[in-house]
N, C-alpha and C positions, 0 to 999 in steps of 0.2 A: 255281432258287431265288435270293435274294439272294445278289448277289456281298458277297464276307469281307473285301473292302478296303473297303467301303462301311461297313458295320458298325463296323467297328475305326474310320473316321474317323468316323461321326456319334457314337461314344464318347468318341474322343480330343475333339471339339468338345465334350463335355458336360461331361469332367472338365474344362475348362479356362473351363469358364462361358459358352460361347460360344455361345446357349440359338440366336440367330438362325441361326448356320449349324448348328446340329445338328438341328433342327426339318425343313425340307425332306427332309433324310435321311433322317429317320425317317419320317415321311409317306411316300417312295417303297417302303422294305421296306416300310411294313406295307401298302400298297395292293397290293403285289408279292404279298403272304401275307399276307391279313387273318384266315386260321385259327390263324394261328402267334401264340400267347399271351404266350409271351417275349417278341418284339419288339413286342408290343401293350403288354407293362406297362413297355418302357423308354421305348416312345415318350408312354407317359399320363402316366409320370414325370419328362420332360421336359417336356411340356406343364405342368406345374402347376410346377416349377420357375422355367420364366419366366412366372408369373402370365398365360398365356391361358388364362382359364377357358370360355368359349362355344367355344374350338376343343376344350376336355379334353370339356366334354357333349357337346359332338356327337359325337366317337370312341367315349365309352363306350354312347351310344346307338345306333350302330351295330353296336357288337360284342356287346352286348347282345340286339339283333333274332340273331346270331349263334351266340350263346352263350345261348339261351332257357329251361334249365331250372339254369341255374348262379346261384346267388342271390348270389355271390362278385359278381356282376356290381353289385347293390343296392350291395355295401359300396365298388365303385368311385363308383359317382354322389354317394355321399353323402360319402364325399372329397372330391371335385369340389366340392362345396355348400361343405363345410367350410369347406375353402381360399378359398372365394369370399367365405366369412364368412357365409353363411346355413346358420345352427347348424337352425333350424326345419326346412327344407325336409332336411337330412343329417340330421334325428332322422326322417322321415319314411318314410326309404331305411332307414336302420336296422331301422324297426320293420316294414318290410315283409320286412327278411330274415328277421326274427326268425319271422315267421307261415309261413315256408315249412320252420320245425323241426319233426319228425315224429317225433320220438323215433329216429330210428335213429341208430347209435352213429356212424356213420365221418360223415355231413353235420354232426350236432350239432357234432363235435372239431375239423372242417374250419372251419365256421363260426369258432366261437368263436376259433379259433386265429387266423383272419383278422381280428378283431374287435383280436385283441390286437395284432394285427401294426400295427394303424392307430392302436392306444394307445386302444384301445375299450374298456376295461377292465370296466367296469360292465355293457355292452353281453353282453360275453364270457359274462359269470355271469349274466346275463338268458338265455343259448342254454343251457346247464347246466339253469340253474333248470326252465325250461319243460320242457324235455328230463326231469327226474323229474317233471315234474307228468302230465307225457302218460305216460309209462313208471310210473305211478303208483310209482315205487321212489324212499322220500324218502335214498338213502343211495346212490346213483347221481353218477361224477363227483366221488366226494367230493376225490380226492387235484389233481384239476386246482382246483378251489375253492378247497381252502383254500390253496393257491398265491396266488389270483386275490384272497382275502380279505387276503394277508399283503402284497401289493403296494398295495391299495386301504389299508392301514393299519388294517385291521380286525378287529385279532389275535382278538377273542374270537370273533366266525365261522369264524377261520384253523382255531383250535383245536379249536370242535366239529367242526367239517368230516374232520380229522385221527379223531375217535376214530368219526365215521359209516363211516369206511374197517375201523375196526374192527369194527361191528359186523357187517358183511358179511364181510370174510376176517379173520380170529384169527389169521392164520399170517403176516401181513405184521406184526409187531410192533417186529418190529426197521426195516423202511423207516419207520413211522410215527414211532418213534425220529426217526430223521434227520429226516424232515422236522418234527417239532417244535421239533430244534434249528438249522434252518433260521429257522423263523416267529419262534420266544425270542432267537434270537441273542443269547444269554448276557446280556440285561436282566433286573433283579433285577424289575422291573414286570408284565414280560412272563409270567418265571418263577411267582410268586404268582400271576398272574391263571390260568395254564396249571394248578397246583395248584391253583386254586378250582375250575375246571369237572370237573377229573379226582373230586374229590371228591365232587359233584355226582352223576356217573355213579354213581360206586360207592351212593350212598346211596339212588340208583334201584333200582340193582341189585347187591343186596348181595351174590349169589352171584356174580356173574362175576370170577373169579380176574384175568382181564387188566387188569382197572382197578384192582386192589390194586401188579399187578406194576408197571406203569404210574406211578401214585404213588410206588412206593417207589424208582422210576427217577427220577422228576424230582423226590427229596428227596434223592438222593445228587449228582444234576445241582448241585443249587443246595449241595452239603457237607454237608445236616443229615442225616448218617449215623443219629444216635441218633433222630431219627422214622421214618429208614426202618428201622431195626430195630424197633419196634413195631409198625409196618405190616403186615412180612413175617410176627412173627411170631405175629403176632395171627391172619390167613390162615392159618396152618399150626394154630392149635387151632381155629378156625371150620371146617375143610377135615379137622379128623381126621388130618392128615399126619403122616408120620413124620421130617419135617423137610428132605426133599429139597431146598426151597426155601430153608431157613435154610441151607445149606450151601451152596449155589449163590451166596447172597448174601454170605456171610463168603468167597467166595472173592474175589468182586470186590472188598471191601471189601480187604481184602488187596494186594490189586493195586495201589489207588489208596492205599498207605501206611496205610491206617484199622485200627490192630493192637488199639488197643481195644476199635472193635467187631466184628471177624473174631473176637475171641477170646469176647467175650459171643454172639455168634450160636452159635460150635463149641459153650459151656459149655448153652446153652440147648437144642442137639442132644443132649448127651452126658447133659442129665439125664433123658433118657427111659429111659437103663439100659442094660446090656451087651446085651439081648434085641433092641434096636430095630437093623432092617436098617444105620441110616446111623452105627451107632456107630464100624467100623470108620476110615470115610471121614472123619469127623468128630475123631476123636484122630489119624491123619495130617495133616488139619490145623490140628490145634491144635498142633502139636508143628510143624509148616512157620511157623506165624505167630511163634513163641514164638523162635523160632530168626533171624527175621529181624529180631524187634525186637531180639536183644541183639545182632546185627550192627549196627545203626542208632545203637546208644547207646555212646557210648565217652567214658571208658576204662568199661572194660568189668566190668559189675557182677557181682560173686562169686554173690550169693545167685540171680541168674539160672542160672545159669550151673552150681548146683546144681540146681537145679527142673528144670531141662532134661534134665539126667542121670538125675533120678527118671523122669520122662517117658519118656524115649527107653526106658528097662529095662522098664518096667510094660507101656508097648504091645509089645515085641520079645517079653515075656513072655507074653501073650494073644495075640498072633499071629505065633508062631515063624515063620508062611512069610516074614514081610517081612526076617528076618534073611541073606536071601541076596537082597534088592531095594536099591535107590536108596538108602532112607532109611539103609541102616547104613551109608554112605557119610558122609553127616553129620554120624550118633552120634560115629562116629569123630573125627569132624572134630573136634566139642566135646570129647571127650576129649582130644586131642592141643592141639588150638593152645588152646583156652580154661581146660579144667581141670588142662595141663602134665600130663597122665599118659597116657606118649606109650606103654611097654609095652603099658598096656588097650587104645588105641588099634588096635594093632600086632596083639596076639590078637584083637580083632574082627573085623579086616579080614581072616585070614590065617584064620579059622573061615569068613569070606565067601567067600574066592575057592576053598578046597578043597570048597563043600558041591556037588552031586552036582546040583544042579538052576539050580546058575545062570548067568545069563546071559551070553553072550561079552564082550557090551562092557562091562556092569557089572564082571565079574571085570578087565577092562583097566583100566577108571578105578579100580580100588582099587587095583591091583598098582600105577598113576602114585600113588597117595593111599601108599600103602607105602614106596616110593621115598622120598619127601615127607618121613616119618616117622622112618626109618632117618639120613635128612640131618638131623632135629634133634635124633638123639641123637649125630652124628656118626659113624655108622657108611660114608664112602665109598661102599664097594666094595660094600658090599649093597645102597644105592640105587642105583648104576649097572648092578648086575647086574641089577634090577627094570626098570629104564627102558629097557634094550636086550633085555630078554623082549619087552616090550611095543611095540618099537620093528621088530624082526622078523617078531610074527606079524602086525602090523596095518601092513605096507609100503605099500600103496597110499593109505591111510588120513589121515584128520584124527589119530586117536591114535596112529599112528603118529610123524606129524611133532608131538606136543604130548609125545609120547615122548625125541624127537630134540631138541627144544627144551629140555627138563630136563638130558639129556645134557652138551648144551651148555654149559647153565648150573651145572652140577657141575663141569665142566674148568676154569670159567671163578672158578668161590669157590676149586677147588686151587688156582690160579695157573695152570693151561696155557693161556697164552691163543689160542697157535699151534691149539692143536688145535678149542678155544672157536670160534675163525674161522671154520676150514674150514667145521664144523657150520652156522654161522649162515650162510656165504655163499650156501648151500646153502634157509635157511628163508628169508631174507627176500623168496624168489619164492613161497609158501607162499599159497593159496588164502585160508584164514582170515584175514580183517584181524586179528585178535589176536597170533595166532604173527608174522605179518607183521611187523606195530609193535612187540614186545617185540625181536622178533631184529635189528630193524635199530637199536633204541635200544643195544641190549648191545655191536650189531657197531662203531656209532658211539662208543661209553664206549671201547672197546678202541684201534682207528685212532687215536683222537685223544692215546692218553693211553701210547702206545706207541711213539714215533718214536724211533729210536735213540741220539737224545742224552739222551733223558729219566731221566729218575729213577724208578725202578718204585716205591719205596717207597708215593709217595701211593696210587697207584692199589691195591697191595696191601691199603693200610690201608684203601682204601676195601672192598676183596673182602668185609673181614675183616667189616666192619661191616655192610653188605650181609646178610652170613649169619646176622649175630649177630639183626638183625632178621628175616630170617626163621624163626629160633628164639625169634622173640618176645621178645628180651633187647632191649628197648626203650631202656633206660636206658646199660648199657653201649655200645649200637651209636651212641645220640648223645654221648655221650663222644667217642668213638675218632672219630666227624666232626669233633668241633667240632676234634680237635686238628690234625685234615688243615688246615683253615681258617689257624690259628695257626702253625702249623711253615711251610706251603708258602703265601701268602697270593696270589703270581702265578699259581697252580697253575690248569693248565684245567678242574681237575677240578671247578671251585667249582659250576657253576652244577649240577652234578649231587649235588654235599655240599647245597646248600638245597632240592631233593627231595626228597632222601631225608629233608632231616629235617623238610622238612614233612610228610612222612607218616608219620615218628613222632610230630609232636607232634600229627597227628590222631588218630592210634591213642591215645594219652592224652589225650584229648579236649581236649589245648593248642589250641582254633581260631585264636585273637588271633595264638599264634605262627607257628602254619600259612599265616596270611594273610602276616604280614613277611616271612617267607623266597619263598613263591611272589612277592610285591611285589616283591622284592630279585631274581628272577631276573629280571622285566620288567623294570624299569627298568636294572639292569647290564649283564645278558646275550641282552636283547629279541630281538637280531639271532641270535642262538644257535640251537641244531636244538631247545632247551628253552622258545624263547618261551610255541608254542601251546599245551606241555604245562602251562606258568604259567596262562596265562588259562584255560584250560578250568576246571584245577583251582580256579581262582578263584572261576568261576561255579558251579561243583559247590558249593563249603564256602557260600557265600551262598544259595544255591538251597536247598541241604538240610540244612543243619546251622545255620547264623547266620539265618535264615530273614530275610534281607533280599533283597527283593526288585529293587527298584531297583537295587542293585550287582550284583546277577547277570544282569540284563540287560546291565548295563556290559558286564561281560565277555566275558559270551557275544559280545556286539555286537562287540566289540575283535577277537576271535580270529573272527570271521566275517569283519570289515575286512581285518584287518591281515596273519592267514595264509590268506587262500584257499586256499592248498595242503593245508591242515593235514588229516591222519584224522581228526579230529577235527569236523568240520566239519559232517557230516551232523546228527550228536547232537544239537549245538550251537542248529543250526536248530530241529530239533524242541521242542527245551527252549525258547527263546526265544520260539519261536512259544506252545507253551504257556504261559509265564508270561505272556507277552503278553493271551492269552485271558482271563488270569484264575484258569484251574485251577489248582489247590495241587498240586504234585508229588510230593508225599511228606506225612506225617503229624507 
């Protein structure tokens, strides 16, 4: 065979432009091995490189006599022509590969693919095309077309092409998804025109549920939620349903922040009556949506927050089994941090974890939720007692260590901060990035604020207020900061007093001052271990709450710049890249 120094130098002569001395080279291999097709197309492709075009036809007319039933051979000659600038005589070659298509599947794909590979593009969809006329199947090759149409810029071909794929397999709906948001790439032009043909289908064919589903996807696509809930559930009384679909949709809707109409899709399930199969599932989540907008809205509105509690009793009432599942994890919740009736709380939880049928880890996250609760009526020693139950029997465990981490953080509001350490030195090697980041934020509050010249008091004052907020005393806990600030004004503690009270003043829905205080860590304490916790949070309140957009790019951008290191960073990306896109992140 050809020697491999040979080879590697008529290469090295090609990268290096050197068409004269690589041409002889290649001439010798491929005379050497005129079957070997590799070094037949490096050598066609330096031929054409240094414009010999009478020496590229004569090779490929050779290999051709060679190569007799390979039509790939046509798409070389008319290369050749191409290049030569005789478009006529290369439309000639073309069109003689094209006659050698038979409909069989693997030569049409082969072809075509080669078509594309020479930038044949129109050519390409001409082997397709012929290929369903002979195969008499007009819905054959749709998903490589409407590729083929979305390159040629010929979105409304792109698009039928996409739902032809439909009508052939029903089960590919989610590919056809993607490649639609391939061909739209989030153009509002594209977008309308994609809803004008979907429209179109359905009013062909007014039965077929997939072109409803379909529309009500590319009405959610482009935000206008409130049409695709008339879409869906206009389909669910033409279809007789019992609203499977309307549930399926308020769930997504959900998802993507939309709590208005997750909650008219649940209302419009649940008015079928307690008899209809999806009622259950349906007040589960309407009581999940209800619960996450009055998380969304702060400070935090009373009369929500009443409704919730009728909610959460009326369903636990109608289906006693859910009173030892998830959701009365919760209830509780709302009881304790939102309606301050932290007792009720206390007996739900402790009805949850003794009933006779539930489940192991459920009863552990109430027994950490118990814990949680006994700490904001300041009972110590019964939430430490909870958190080392829980810390025992689930050793090996994530609840385990989110056990050990509470622990921690109970030694650490008493004042033990020695003991506080040990704990944490121990989680901040901890699998979960969450435990990870909170313990090594605690372990760093401590180190730093602890050196043995120091003055304990700020840092106490700071414990105190720490916990005051965690018992929801808003008001008081930023008092007792602002006075760290004033008494100690050198104090290292500052840049962690302007966190904390920017997240009281977001929990009282102060935004303006939540932006000053995270502003004021960046600029003073940029270089600090609290920078990226500044920008992130910057980009959060902009993104989701101030709903400026352009600023929370900033940010995001800043803490992607500035701390590469940051945990932080992945999220950051992800958000960024979405807002970037255009998608609304929240409602």
């Amino acid at each position: 065979g050809p020697q491999p120094s040979n080879i590697a130098l008529a290469r090295q002569y090609m990268q290096n432009k050197e068409y004269e001395k690589a041409i002889p080279l290649f001439q010798q291999l491929y005379e050497s091995a005129p079957f070997d097709k590799a070094v037949y197309d490096e050598y066609l492709d330096v031929l054409l490189l240094a414009n010999k075009y009478p020496e590229a036809e004569l090779l490929v007319t050779y290999m051709s006599k060679i190569r007799r039933e390979d039509p790939l051979m046509l798409l070389d000659m008319g290369k050749v022509q191409e290049a030569a600038g005789k478009k006529k005589k290369a439309e000639e070659q073309y069109d003689l590969a094209l006659n050698q298509i038979s409909g069989e599947d693997f030569r049409t794909r082969q072809l075509a693919d080669a078509f594309v590979r020479i930038n044949q593009h129109s050519y390409a969809v001409k082997a397709y095309e012929k290929a369903r006329v002979l195969m008499q199947n007009p819905y054959m090759f749709s998903t490589e077309l409407a590729l083929l149409y979305s390159k040629e810029g010929n979105n409304e071909k792109a698009v039928n092409a996409m739902m032809d794929v439909l009508v052939m397999q029903p089960h590919v709906l989610n590919d056809v998804k993607e490649s639609l948001l391939q061909v739209t790439e989030g153009d509002e032009k594209k977008m309308a025109l994609t809803q004008k043909l979907i429209a179109k289908r359905l009013t062909a064919q007014p039965d077929n549920p997939m072109w409803v589903e379909l529309l009500t996807w590319i009405y959610t696509q482009k935000g206008d939620y409130q049409g695709a809930f008339s879409q869906i559930t206009a389909l669910d009384k033409k279809l007789k349903e019992e609203g499977e679909r309307v549930v399926k949709f308020a769930k997504a809707a959900e998802k993507d922040g939309q709590y208005t109409t997750a909650l008219k899709a649940y209302d419009y399930v649940l008015a079928k009556g307690t008899a209809s199969p999806m009622n259950e599932e349906a007040r589960e989540g309407k009581i999940n949506v209800l619960l996450a907008q009055l998380e969304s809205i702060k400070p935090i509105d009373e009369l929500k927050v009443a409704n919730l509690e009728k909610e959460y009793a009326s369903f636990l009432f109608d289906y006693p089994q859910h009173k030892s599942s998830a959701i009365v994890r919760d209830y509780a919740m709302v009881k304790a941090r939102y309606a301050h009736k932290v007792d009720t709380a206390i007996a739900i939880l402790e009805e949850a974890i003794s009933a006779p049928n539930v489940k192991r880890n459920i009863a552990a996250n109430s027994k950490l939720d118990l814990g949680d609760y006994y700490l904001l009526q300041g009972k110590i020693w019964d939430a430490s007692l909870v958190y080392s139950q829980v810390e025992k029997a689930y050793k090996e465990d994530v609840l385990g260590e989110e056990a050990r981490f509470r622990n921690a953080k109970l030694s650490y509001y008493r004042g033990d901060f020695k003991w506080a350490q040990g704990q944490l030195s121990v989680l901040k090697a901890s699998t979960t990035e969450l435990i990870a980041n909170d313990a090594l934020y605690l372990s760093v509050l401590i180190t730093e604020n602890m050196p043995p010249d120091s003055n304990l008091t700020p840092l106490l004052r700071f414990v105190a207020a720490d916990l005051m907020l965690f018992q929801n005393k808003t008001q008081a806990s930023d008092k007792l900061l602002d006075s760290i600030s004033t008494a100690f004004p050198d104090n290292p503690l500052l840049d962690d007093v302007y966190l904390l009270r920017a997240k009281i003043a977001e929990e009282e829905g102060r935004n303006t001052d939540a932006v000053t205080y995270l502003e004021k860590i960046l600029k003073d304490y940029g270089e600090d271990v609290l920078g990226d916790d500044a920008a992130f949070k910057l980009g959060q309140l902009y993104d989701e709450k101030i709903k400026d957009k352009a600023k929370a790019l900033q940010y995001y951008e800043l803490l992607i710049t500035d701390y590469p290191g940051s945990t932080y960073i992945q999220t950051a990306r992800a958000r960024y890249q979405k807002l970037k896109a255009g998608k609304d992140t929240s409602s």
